[in-house]
N, C-alpha and C positions, 0 to 999 in steps of 0.2 A: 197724333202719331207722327214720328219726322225718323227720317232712314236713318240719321249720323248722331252719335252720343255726342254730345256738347264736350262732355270733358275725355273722349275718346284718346288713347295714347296716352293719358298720362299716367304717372305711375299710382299703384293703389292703394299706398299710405296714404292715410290724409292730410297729414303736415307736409309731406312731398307733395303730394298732387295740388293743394292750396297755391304751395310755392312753383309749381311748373304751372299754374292756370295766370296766376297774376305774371309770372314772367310772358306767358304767351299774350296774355289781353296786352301789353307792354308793344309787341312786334303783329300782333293776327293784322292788322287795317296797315300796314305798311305795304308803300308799290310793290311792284311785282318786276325785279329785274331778270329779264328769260333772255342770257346771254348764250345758248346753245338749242336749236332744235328744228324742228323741220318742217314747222307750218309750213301751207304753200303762200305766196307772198299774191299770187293771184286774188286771194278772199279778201284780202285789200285793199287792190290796184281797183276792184272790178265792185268790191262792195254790194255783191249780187245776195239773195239769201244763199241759205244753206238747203240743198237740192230735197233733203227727205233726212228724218233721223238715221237710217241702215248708214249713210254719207255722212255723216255727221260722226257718227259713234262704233260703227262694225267696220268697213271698209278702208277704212286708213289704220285699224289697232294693231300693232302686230300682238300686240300684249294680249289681245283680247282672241281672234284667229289663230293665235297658236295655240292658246288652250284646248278650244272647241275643237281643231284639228286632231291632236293629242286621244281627245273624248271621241274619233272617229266620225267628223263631221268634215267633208270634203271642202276644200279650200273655194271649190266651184258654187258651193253652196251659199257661201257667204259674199257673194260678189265681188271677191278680187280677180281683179282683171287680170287675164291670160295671158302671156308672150307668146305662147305657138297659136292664137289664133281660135284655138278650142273652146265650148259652149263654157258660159257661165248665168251662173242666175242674176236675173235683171230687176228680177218687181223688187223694189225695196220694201214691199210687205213681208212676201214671203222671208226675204233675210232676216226683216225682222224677226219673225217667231220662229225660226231657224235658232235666233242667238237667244230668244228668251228661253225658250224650251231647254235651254243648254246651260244657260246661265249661273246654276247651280255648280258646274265645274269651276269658278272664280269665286266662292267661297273663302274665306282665312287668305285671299291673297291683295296685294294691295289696287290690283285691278278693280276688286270690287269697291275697295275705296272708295276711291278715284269716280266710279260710275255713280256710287250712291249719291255723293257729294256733290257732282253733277245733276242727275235729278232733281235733287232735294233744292238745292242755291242757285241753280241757275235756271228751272223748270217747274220749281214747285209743286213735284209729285211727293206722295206721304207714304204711298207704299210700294213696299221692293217689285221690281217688273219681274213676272211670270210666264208661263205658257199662258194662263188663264187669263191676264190681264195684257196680255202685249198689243193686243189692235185697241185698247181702249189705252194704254202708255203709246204709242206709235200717235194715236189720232190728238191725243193730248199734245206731242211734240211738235208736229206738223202743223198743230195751229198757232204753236206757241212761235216756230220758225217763219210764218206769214207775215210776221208784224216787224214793223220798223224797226223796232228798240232789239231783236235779236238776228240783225244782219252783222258780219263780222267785224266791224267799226264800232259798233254799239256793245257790241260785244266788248271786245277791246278795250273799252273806257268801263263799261259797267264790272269788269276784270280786277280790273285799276292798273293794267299796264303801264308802266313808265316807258318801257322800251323792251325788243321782243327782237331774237335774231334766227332768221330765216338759214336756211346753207344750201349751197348752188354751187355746181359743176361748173371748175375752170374755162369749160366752154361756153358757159350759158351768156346768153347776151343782158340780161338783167332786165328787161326790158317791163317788167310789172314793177320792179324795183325803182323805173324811171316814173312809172306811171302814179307808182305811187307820192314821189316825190313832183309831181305835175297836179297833181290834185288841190291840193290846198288843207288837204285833211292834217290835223296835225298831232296824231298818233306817231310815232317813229319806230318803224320797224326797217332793220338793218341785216346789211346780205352777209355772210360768211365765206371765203374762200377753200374751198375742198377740192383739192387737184388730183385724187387718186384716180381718175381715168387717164392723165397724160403721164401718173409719176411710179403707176404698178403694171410692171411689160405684161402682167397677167389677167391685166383687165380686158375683158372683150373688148375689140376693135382699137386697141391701142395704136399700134401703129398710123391707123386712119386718123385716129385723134391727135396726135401728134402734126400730122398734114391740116388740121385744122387749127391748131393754136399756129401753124405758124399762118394760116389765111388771116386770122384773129390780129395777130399782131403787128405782120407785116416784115417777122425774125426768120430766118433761116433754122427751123429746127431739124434739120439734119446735121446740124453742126452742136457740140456741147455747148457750146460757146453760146448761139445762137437761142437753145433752147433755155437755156437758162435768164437770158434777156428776156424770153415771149412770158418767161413766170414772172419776172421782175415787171413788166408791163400789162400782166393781167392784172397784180396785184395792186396795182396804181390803180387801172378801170374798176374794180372792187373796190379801192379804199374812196373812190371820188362818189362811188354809192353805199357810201354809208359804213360800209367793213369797216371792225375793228378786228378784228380775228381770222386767225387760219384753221383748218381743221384736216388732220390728217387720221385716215383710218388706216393702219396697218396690220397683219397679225403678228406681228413680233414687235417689240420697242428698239430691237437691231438697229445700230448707227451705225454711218463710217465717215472718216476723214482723207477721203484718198486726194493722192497728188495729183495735180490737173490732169497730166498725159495717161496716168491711170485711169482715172474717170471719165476721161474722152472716150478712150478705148471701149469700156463698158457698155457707156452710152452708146457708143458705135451696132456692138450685141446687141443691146438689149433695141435697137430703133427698126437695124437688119434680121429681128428672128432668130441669130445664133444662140439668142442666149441660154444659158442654162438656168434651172431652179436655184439653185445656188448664185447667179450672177443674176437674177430677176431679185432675190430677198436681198445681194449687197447693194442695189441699185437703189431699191426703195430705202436701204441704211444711207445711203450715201446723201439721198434727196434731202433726209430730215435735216441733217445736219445745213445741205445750202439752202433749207429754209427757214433754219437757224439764223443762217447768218442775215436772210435776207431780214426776217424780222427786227436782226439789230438794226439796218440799215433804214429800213419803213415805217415801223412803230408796229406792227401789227403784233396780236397776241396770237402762241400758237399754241394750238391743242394737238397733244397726241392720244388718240383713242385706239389704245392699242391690246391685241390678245383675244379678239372674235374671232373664232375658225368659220367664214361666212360660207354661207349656200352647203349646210353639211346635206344635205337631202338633193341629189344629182338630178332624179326625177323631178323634185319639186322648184328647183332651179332651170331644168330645161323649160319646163312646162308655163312659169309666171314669174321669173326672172328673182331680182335679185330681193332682199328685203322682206321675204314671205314668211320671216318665223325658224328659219331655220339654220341662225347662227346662234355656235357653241361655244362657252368660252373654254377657253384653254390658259394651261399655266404659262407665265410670261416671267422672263428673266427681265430686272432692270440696272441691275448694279453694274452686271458688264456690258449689257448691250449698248447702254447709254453712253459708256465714258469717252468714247470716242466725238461726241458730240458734246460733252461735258467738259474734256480738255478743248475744245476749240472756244467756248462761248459758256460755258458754264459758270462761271464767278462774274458774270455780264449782270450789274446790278440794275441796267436800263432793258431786261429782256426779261419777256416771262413768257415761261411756258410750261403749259398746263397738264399736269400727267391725270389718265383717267386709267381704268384698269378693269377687266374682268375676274381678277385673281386675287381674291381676299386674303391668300396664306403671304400676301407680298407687305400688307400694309404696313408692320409693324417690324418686319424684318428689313425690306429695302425701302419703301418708299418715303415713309418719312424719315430716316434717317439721310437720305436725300437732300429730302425739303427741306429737312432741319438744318443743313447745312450748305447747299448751294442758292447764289442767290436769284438766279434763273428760274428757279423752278416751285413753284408751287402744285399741290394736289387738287385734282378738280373732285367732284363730293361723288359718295356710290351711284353706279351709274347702271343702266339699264336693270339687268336682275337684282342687283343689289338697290333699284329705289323703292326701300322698303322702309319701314319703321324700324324693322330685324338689321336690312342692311346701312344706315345710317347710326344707327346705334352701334354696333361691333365697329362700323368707320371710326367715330370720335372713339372710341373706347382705346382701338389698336395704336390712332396715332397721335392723339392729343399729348399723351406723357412726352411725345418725342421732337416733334412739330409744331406742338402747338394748336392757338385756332390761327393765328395770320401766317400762318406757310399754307392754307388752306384758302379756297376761292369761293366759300358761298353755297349757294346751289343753285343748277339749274335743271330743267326738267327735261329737255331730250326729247320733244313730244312731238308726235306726225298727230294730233288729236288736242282742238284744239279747245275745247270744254275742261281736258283734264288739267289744263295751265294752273288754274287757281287750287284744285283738287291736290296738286301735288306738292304746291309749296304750300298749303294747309299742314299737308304730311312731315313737311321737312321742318315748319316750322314748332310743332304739338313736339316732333320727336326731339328737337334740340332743346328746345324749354324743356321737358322731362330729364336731358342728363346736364343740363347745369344745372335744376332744382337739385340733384343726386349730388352732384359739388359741392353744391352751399349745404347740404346737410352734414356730407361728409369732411367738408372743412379746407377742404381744395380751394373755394373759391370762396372773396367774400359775395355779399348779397349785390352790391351797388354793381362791383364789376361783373356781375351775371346777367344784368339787362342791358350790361352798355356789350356783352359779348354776343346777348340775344339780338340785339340792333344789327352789330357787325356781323354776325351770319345770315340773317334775312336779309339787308339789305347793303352794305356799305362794300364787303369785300368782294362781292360779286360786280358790282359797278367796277370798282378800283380795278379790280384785277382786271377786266375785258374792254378796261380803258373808256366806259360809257358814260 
């Protein structure tokens, strides 16, 4: 018995699925380039095991907790940890059959994927985990997590990782990042720059933070002038450990190009508290664009991840902070919010940066028409809700007529979880082999250029693009 159909995803012709199996054997044993995501960079600095399966696989998912939540199972239950301080559940047994018991709500979604695939290739179970069977799947994991060969280095290589990018707060000192590069190990995992706690006036404790990047750097950031040097020299300490990327999370793709003494002034607001809603969203327009420019200046690749309505749930946000399941997407303009950031640096052939999107009704009206035309910008692949089979597929469908596959970046997985790395470019790769097999039958493409395209989306354009 084994969890995962070998020829799972493809399509169910059999002269198609013949030709999306042989495209996949072509690209399946290809590295794993994970140019975007959130492992913590500690399980490699420190190479400790992995503490219990509940740590492993329940308590880092949002994918997985938001469901169970959804199905009325308390976020306490599952051991994510509190911000007011409030009880939560500790035995990582009990979480476990908490989440087996429940399990059944991840049905038809790609989280169970993800989890079988895990099991099955990385754990060697044959049958789906249950209420019935979870302390004998649990005592199975935890013996399997005892041994050398699955501490997160071992991991890492048995993966086939090439290279894996961590992302880290403007402030963070990087310091496992050092550690890791002190080791001798020579796995390569690289940090990300993600400044939204010094560049969104709305973020908790902003202002404080702002008094720390300039202790960080040594700038005056009370001055525009100044604050914009302390990013100009984080980005330097980031690229000296490994960065090749920046990542901004916004909810709007809103740019602006304002004139210095404009922008000062702003800044002024937005540092002193005056600001208003409207002068906190032009401030964060304004950022992208100087770290547009700084990009051209550094080489760094930037990502806009933009159009999550984050912490929709006030309770659930007072209670266990940010990142708990309960951001929504919302529809997102690109065509005008961009162009002010588009006129400054957009025809910038030596600059790229990456759009990623909540908002499917955009792909094929704004975004690649975009892509397809500026040369800045390329598309980063469906991203969170959309990393489906469903949502990669309606991806290439919407914008390949118009962008192409090289205005596009590959994939990467996005993942705080880090067993489902290989589980999900399995995913990306069965689903891309399925719509060039659909090409070459329908006459789009020939056959030869459908493996050298299968090559460039598993592996080649995701390097290039994130500069790795």
């Amino acid at each position: 018995m084994t969890l995962t159909d070998p020829d799972r995803l493809f399509p169910a012709e059999p002269a198609l699925r013949d030709r999306a199996r042989a495209l996949y054997e072509s690209v399946r044993d290809l590295p794993i380039i994970s140019p975007h995501g959130h492992c913590d960079p500690r399980w490699f600095a420190e190479n400790d095991r992995f503490p219990d399966p509940a740590q492993l696989f329940v308590i880092p998912d949002h994918y997985i907790f938001r469901m169970l939540v959804s199905q009325g199972v308390p976020l306490s239950d599952l051991g994510v940890p509190r911000a007011d301080g409030g009880r939560t559940e500790t035995d990582p047994r009990a979480i476990w059959r908490r989440f087996a018991e429940n399990i059944a709500s991840l049905r038809g979604t790609p989280s169970q994927m993800w989890l079988d695939h895990s099991f099955e290739h990385v754990f060697g179970l044959t049958e789906p985990l249950s209420a019935a069977n979870a302390d004998a799947v649990y005592d199975h994991i935890e013996t399997k997590l005892a041994r050398p060969e699955f501490r997160p280095r071992a991991l890492f290589d048995q993966f086939g990782i090439e290279v894996l990018a961590t992302t880290e707060s403007a402030l963070d000192d990087l310091a496992w990042h050092r550690m890791i590069a002190e080791s001798g190990w020579t796995g390569r995992v690289v940090t990300t720059y993600r400044p939204d706690a010094v560049v969104d006036p709305e973020f908790e404790g902003f202002a404080d933070n702002l008094d720390k990047l300039g202790a960080l750097t040594g700038e005056d950031t009370a001055t525009w002038d100044g604050y914009l040097a302390a990013h100009r020299a984080r980005r330097a300490f980031f690229k000296q450990h490994g960065a090749t990327a920046t990542d901004h999370g916004h909810p709007s793709a809103r740019t602006e190009d304002l004139p210095h003494a404009e922008a000062a002034a702003l800044f002024d607001r937005v540092r002193t508290g005056t600001a208003s809603a409207e002068d906190a969203d032009a401030f964060r327009g304004q950022m992208l664009t100087e770290m547009a420019r700084m990009s051209l200046d550094d080489g760094l690749v930037m990502q806009i991840h933009a159009g999550s309505r984050r912490n929709h749930s006030a309770s659930i946000f007072a209670a266990f902070g940010r990142d708990k399941g309960f951001d929504i997407p919302g529809p997102t303009d690109y065509v005008a919010a961009l162009k002010p950031l588009l006129d400054a640096v957009g025809l910038e052939p030596d600059l790229t940066i990456i759009l990623f999107t909540l908002d499917e009704t955009v792909y094929g009206r704004e975004l690649a028409p975009l892509a397809g035309a500026y040369p800045a910008l390329k598309l980063g692949p469906p991203w969170w809700f959309f990393d489906s089979y469903e949502g990669i597929l309606r991806f290439r469908e919407a914008t390949t007529e118009t962008a192409g596959f090289y205005n596009t970046a590959g994939f990467n997985d996005d993942t705080r979880a880090f067993c489902s790395i290989p589980a999900r470019h399995d995913v990306s790769r069965r689903t891309d082999c399925a719509y060039l097999a659909t090409l070459v039958a329908t006459g789009r493409l020939r056959e030869s250029e459908a493996f050298e395209v299968a090559h460039d989306l598993t592996y080649r354009l995701a390097k290039e693009a994130y500069r790795l």
